[in-house]
PDB file of N, CA, C and O in Angstrom:
ATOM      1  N   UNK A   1      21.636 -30.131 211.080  1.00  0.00           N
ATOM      2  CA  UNK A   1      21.525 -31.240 210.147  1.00  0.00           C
ATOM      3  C   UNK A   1      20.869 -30.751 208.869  1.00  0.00           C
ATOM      4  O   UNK A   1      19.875 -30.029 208.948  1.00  0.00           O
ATOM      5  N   UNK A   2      21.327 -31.072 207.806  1.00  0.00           N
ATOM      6  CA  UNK A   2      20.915 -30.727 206.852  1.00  0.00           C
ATOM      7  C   UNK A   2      19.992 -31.596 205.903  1.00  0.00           C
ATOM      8  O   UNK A   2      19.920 -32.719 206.403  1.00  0.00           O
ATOM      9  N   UNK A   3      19.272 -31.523 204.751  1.00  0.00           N
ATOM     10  CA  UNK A   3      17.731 -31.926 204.285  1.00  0.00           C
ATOM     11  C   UNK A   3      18.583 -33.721 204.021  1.00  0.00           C
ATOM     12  O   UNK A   3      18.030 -34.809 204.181  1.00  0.00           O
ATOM     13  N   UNK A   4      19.837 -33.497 203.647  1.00  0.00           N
ATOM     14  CA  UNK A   4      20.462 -34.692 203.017  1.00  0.00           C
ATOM     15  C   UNK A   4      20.901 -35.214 204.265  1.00  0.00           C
ATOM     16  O   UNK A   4      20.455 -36.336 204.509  1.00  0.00           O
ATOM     17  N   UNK A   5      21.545 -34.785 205.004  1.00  0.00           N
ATOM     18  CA  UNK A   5      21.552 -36.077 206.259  1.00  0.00           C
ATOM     19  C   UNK A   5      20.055 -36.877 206.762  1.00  0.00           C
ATOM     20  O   UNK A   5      19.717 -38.051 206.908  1.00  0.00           O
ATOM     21  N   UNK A   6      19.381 -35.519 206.933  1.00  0.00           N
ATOM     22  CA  UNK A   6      18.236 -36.588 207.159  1.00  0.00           C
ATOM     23  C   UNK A   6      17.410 -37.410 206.220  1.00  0.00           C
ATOM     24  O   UNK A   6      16.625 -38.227 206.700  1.00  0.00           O
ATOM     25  N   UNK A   7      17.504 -37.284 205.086  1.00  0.00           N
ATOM     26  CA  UNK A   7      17.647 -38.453 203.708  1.00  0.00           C
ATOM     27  C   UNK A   7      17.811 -39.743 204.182  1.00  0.00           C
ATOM     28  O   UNK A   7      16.999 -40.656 204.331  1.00  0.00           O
ATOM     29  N   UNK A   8      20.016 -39.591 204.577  1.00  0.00           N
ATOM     30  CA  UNK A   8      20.911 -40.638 205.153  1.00  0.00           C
ATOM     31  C   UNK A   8      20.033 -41.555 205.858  1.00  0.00           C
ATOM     32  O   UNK A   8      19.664 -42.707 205.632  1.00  0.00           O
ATOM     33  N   UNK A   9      19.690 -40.278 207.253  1.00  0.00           N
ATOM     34  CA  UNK A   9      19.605 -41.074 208.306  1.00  0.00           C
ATOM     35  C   UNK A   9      18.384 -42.141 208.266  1.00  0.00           C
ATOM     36  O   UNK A   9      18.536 -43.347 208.462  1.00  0.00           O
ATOM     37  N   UNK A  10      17.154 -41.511 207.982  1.00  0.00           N
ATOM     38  CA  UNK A  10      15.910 -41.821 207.581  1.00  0.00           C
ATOM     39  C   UNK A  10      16.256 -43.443 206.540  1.00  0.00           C
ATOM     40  O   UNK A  10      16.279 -44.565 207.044  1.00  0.00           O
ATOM     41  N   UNK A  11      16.363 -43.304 205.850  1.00  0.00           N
ATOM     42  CA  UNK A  11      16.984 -44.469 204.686  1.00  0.00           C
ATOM     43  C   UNK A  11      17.915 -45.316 205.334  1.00  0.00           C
ATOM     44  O   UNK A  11      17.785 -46.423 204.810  1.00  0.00           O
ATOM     45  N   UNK A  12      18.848 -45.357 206.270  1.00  0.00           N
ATOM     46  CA  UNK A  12      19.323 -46.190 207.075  1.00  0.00           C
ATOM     47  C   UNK A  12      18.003 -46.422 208.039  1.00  0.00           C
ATOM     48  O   UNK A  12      17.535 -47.515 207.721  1.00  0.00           O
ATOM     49  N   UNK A  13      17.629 -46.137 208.541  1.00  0.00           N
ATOM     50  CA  UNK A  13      16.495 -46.670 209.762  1.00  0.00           C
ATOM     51  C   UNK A  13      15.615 -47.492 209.175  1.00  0.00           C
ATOM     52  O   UNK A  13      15.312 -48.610 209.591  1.00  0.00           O
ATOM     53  N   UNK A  14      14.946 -46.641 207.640  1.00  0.00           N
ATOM     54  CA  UNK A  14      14.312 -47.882 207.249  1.00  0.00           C
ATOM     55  C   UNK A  14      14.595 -49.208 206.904  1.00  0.00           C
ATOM     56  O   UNK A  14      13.843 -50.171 207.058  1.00  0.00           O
ATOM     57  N   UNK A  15      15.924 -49.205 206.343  1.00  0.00           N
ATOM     58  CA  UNK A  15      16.829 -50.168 205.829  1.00  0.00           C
ATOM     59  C   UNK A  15      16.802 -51.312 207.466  1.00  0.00           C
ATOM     60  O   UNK A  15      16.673 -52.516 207.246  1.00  0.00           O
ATOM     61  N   UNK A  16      16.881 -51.017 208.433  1.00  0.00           N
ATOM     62  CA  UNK A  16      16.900 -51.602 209.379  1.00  0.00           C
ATOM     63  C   UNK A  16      15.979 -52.073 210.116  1.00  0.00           C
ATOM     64  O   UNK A  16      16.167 -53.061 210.825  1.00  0.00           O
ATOM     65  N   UNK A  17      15.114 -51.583 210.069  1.00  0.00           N
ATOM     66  CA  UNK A  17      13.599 -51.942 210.092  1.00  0.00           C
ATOM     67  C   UNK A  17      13.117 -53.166 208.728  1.00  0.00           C
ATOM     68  O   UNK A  17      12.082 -53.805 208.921  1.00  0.00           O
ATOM     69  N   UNK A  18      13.786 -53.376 207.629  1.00  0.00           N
ATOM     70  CA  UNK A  18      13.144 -53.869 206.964  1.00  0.00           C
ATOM     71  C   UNK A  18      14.304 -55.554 207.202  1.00  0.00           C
ATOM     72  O   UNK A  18      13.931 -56.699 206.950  1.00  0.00           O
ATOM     73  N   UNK A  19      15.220 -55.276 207.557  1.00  0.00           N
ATOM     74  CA  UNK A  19      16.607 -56.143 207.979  1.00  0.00           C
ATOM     75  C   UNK A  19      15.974 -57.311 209.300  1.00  0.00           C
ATOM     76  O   UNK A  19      16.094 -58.530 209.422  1.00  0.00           O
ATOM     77  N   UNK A  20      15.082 -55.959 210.386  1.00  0.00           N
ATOM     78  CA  UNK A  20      14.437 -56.466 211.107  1.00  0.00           C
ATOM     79  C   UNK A  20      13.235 -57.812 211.219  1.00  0.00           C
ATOM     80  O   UNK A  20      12.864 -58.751 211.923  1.00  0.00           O
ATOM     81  N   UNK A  21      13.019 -57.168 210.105  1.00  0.00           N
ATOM     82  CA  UNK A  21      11.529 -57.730 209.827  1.00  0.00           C
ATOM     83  C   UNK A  21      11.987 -58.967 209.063  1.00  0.00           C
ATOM     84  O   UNK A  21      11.353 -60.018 209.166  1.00  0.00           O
ATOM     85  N   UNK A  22      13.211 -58.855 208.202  1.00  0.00           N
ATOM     86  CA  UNK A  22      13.591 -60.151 207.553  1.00  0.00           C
ATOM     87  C   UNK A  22      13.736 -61.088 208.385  1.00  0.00           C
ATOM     88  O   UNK A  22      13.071 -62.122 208.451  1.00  0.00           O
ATOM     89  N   UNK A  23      14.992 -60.616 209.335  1.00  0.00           N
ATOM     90  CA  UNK A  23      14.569 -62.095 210.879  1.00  0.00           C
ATOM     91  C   UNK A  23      13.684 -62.053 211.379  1.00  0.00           C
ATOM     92  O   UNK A  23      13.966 -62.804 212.313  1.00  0.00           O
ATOM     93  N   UNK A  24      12.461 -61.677 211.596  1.00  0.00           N
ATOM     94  CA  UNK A  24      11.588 -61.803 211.886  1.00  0.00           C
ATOM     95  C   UNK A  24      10.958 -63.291 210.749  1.00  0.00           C
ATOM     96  O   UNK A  24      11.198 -64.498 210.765  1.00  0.00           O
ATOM     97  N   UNK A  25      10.587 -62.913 210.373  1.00  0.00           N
ATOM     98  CA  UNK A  25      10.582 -63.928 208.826  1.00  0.00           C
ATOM     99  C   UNK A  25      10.890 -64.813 209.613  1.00  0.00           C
ATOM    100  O   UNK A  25      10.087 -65.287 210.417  1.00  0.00           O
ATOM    101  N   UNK A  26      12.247 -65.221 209.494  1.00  0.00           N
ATOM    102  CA  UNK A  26      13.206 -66.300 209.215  1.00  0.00           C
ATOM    103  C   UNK A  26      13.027 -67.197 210.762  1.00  0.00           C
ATOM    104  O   UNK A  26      13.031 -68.426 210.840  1.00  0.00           O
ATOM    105  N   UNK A  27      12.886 -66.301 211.850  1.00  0.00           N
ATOM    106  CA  UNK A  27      12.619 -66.666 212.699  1.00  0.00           C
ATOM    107  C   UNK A  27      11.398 -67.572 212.428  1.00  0.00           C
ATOM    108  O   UNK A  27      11.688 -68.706 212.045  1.00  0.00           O
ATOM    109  N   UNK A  28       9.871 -67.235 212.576  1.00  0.00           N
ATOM    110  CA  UNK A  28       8.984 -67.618 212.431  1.00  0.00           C
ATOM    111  C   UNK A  28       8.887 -68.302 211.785  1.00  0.00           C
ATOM    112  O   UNK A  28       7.940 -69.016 212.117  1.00  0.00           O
ATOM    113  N   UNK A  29       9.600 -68.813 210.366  1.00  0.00           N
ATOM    114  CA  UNK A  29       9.211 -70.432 209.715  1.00  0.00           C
ATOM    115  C   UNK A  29       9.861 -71.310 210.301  1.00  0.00           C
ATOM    116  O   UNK A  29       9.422 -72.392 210.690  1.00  0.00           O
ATOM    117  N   UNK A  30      11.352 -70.749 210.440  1.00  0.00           N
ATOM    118  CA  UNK A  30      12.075 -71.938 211.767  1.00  0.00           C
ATOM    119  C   UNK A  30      11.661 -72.836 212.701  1.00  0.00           C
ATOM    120  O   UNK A  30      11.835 -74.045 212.853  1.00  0.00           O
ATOM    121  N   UNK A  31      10.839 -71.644 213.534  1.00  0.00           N
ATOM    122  CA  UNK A  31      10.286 -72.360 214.299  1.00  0.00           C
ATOM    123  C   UNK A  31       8.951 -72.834 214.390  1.00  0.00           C
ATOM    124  O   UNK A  31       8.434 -73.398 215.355  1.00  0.00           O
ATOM    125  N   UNK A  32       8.502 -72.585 213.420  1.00  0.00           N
ATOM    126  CA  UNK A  32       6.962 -73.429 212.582  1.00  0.00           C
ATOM    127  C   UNK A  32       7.760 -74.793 211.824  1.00  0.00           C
ATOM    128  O   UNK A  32       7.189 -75.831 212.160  1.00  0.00           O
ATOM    129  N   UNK A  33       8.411 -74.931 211.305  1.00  0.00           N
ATOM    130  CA  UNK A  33       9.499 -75.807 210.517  1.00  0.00           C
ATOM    131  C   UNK A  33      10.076 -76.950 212.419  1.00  0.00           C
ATOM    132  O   UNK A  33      10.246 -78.158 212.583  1.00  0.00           O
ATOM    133  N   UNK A  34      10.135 -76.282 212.975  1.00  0.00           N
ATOM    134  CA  UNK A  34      11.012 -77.528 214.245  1.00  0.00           C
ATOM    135  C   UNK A  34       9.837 -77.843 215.363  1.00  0.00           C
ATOM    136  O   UNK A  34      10.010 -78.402 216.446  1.00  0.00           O
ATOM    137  N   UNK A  35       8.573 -77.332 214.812  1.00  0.00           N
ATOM    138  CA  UNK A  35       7.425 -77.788 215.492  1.00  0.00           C
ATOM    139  C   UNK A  35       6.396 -78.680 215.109  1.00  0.00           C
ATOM    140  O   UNK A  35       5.346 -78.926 215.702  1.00  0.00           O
ATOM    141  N   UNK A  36       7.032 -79.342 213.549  1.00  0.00           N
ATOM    142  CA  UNK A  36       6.650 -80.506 212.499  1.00  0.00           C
ATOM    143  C   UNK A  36       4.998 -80.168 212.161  1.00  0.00           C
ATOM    144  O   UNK A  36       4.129 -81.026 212.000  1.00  0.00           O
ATOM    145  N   UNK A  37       4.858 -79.075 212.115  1.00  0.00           N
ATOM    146  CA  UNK A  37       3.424 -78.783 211.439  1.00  0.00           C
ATOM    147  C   UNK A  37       2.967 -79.565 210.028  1.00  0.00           C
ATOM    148  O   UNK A  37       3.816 -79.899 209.201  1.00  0.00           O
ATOM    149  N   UNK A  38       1.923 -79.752 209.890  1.00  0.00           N
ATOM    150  CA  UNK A  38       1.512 -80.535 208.786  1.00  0.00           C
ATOM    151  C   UNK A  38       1.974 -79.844 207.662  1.00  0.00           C
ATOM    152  O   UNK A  38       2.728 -78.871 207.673  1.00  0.00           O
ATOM    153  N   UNK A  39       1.363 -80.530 206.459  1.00  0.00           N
ATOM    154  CA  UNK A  39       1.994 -79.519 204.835  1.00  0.00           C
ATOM    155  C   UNK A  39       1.137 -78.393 205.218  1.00  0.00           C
ATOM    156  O   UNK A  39       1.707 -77.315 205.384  1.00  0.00           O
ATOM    157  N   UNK A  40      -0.588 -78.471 205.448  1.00  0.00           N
ATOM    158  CA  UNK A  40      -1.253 -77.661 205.039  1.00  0.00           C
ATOM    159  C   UNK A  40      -1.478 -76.576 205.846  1.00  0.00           C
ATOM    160  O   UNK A  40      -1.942 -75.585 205.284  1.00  0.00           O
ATOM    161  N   UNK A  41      -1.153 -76.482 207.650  1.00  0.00           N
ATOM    162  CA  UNK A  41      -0.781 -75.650 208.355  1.00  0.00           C
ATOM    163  C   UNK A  41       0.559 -74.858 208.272  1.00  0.00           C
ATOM    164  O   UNK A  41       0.719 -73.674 208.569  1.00  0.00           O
ATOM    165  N   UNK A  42       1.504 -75.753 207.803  1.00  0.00           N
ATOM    166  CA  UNK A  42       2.814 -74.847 207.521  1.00  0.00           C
ATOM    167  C   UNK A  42       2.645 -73.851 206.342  1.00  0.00           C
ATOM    168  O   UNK A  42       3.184 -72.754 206.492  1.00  0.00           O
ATOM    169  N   UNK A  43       2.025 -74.066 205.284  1.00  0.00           N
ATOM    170  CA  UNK A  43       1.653 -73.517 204.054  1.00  0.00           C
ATOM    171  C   UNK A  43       0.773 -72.182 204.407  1.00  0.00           C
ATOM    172  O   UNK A  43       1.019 -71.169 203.752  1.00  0.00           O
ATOM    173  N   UNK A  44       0.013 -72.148 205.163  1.00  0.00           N
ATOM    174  CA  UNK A  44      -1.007 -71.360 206.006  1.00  0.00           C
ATOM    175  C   UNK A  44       0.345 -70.406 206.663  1.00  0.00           C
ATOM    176  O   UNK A  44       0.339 -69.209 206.379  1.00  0.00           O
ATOM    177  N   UNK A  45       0.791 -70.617 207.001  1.00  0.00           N
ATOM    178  CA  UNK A  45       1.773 -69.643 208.238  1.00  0.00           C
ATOM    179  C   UNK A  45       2.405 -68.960 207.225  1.00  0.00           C
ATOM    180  O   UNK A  45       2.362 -67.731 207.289  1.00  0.00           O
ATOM    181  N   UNK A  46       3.392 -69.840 205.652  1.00  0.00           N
ATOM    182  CA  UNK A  46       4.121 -69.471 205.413  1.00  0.00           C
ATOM    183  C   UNK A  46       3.512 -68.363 204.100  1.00  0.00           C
ATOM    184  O   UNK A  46       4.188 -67.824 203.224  1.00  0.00           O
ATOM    185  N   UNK A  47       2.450 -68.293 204.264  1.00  0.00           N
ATOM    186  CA  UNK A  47       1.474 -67.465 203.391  1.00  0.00           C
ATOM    187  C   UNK A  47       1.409 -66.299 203.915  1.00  0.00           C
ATOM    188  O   UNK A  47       1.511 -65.328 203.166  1.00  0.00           O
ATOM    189  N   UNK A  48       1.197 -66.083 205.528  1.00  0.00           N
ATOM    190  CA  UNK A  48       1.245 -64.666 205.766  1.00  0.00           C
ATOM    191  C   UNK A  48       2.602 -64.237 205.991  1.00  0.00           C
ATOM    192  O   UNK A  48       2.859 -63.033 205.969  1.00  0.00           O
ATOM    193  N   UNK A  49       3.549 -65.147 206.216  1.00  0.00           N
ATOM    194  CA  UNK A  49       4.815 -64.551 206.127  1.00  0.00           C
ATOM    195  C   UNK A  49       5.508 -64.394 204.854  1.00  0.00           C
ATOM    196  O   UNK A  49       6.685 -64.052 204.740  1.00  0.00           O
ATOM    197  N   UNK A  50       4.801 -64.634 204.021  1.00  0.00           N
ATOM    198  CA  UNK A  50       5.360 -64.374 202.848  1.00  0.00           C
ATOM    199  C   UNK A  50       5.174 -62.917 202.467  1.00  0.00           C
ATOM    200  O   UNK A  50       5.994 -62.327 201.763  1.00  0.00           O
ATOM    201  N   UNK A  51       3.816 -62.218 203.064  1.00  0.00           N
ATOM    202  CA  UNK A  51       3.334 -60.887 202.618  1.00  0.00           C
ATOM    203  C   UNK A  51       4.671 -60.078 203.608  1.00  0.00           C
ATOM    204  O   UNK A  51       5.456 -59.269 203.112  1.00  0.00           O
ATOM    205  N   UNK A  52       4.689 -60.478 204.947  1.00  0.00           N
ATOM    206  CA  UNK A  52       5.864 -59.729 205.653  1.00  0.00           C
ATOM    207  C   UNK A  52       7.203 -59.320 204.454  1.00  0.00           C
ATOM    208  O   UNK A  52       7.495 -58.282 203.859  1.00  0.00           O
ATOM    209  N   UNK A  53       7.854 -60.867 204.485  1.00  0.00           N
ATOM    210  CA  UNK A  53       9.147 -60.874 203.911  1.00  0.00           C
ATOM    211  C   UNK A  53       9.164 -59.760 202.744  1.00  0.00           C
ATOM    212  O   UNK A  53      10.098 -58.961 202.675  1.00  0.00           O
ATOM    213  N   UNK A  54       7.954 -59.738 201.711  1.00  0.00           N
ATOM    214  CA  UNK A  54       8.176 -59.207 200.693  1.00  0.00           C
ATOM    215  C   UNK A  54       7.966 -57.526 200.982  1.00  0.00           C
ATOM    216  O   UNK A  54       8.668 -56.664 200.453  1.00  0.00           O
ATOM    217  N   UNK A  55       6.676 -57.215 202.084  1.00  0.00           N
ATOM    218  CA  UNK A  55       7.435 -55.997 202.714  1.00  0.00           C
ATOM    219  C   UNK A  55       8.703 -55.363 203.338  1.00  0.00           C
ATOM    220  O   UNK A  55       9.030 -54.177 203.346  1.00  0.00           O
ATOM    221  N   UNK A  56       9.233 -56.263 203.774  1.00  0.00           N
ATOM    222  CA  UNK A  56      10.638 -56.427 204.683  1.00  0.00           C
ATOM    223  C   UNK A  56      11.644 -55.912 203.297  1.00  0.00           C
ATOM    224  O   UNK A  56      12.358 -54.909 203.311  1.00  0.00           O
ATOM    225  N   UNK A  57      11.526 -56.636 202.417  1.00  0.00           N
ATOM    226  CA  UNK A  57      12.909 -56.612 201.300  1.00  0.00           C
ATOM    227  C   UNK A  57      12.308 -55.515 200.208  1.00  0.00           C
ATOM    228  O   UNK A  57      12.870 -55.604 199.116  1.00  0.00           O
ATOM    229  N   UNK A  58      11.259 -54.482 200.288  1.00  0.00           N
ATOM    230  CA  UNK A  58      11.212 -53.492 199.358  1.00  0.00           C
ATOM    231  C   UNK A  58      11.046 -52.099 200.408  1.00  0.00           C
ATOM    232  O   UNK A  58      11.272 -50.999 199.904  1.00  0.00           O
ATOM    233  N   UNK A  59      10.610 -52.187 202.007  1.00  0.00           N
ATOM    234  CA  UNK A  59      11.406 -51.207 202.685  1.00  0.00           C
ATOM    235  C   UNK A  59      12.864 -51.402 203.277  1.00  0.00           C
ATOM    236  O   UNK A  59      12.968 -50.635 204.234  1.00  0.00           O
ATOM    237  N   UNK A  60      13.939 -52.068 203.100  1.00  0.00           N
ATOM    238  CA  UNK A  60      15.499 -52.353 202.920  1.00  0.00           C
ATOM    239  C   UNK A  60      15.690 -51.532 201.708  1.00  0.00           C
ATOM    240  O   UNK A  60      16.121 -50.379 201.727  1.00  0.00           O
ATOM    241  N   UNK A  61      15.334 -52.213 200.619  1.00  0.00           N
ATOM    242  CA  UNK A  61      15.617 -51.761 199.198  1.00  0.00           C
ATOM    243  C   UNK A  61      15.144 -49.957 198.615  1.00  0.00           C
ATOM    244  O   UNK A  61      15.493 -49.167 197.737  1.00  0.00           O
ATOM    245  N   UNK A  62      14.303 -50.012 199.587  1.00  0.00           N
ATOM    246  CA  UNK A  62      13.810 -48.159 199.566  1.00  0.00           C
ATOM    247  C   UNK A  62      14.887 -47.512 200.319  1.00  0.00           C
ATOM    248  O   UNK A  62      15.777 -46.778 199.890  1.00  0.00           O
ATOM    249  N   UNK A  63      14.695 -47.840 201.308  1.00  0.00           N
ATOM    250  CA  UNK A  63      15.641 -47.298 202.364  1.00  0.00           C
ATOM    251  C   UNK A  63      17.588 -47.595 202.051  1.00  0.00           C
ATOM    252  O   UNK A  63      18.543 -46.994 202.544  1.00  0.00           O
ATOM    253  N   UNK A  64      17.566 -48.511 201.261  1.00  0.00           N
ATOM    254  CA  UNK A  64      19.149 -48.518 200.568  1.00  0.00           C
ATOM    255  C   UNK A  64      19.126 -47.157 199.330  1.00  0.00           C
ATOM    256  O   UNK A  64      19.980 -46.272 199.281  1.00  0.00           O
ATOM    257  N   UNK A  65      18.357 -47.236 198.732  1.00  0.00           N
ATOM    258  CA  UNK A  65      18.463 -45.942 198.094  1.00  0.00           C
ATOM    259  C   UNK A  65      18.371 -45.104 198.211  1.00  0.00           C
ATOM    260  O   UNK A  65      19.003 -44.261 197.575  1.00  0.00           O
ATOM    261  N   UNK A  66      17.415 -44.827 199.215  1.00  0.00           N
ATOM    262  CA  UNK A  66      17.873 -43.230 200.178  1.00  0.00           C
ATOM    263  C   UNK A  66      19.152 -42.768 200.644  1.00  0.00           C
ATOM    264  O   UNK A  66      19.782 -41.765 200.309  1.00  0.00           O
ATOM    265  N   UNK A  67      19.485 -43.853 201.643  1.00  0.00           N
ATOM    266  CA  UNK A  67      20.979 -43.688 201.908  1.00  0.00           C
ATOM    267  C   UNK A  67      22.025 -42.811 200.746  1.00  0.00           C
ATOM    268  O   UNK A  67      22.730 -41.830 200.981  1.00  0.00           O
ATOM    269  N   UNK A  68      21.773 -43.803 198.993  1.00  0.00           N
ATOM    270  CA  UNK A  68      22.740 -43.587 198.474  1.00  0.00           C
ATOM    271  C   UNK A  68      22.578 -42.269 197.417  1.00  0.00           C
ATOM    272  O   UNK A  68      23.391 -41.704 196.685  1.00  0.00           O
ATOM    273  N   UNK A  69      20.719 -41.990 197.771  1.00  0.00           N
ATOM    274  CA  UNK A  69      21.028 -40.700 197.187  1.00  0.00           C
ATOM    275  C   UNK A  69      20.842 -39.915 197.653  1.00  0.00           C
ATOM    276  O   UNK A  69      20.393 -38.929 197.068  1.00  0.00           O
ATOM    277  N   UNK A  70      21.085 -39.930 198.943  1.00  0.00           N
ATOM    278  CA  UNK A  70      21.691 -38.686 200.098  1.00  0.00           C
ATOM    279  C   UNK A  70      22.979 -38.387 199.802  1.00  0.00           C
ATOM    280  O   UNK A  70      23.548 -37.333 199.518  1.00  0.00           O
ATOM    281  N   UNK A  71      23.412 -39.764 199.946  1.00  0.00           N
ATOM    282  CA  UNK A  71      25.167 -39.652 199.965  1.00  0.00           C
ATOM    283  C   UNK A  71      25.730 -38.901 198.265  1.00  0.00           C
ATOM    284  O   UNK A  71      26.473 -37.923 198.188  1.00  0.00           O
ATOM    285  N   UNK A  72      25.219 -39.569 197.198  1.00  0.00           N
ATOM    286  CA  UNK A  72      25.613 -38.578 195.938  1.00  0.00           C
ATOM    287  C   UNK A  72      25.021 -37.150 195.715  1.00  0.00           C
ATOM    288  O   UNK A  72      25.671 -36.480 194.912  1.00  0.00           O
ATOM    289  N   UNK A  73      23.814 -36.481 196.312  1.00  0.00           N
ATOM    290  CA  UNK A  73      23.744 -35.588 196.466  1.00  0.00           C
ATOM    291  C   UNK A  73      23.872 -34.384 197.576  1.00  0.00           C
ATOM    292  O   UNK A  73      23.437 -33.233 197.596  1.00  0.00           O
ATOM    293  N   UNK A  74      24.647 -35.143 198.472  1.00  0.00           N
ATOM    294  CA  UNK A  74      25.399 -34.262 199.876  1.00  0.00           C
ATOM    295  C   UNK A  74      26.180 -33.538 199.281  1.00  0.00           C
ATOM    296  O   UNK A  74      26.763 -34.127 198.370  1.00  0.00           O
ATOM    297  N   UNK A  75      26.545 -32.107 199.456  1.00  0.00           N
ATOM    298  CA  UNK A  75      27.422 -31.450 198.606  1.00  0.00           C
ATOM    299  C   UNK A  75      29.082 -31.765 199.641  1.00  0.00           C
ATOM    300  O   UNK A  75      30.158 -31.331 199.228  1.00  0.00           O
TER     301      UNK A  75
END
């Protein structure tokens, strides 16, 4: 394997890990959301999942660009 596949591969895993973590997210207000929590407890939950999500969508977004500059610099 060469330095650029493992670029690829690495940058896809993170990308999936961060894909992960987005349902993760999505999961968890759902079901804070169908368990009729008050304003100010739902607001509370959706505060620390907010720090997730925004980790979630800038390791995707790292890890999408790895991928693609593996792939333009693979000879």
């Amino acid at each position: 394997m060469t330095l650029y596949d493992w670029i690829i591969w690495t940058g896809a895993a993170l990308t999936l890990a961060g894909l992960a973590a987005l349902v993760w997210c999505i999961w968890t207000v759902t079901r804070a959301r169908r368990r009729g929590m008050d304003d100010a407890a739902l607001r509370d939950k959706m505060r620390g999942v907010l720090a997730v999500n925004m980790a979630a969508l800038a390791a995707s977004t790292i890890g999408l660009m790895a991928v693609v500059i593996g792939i333009i610099l693979k000879p």
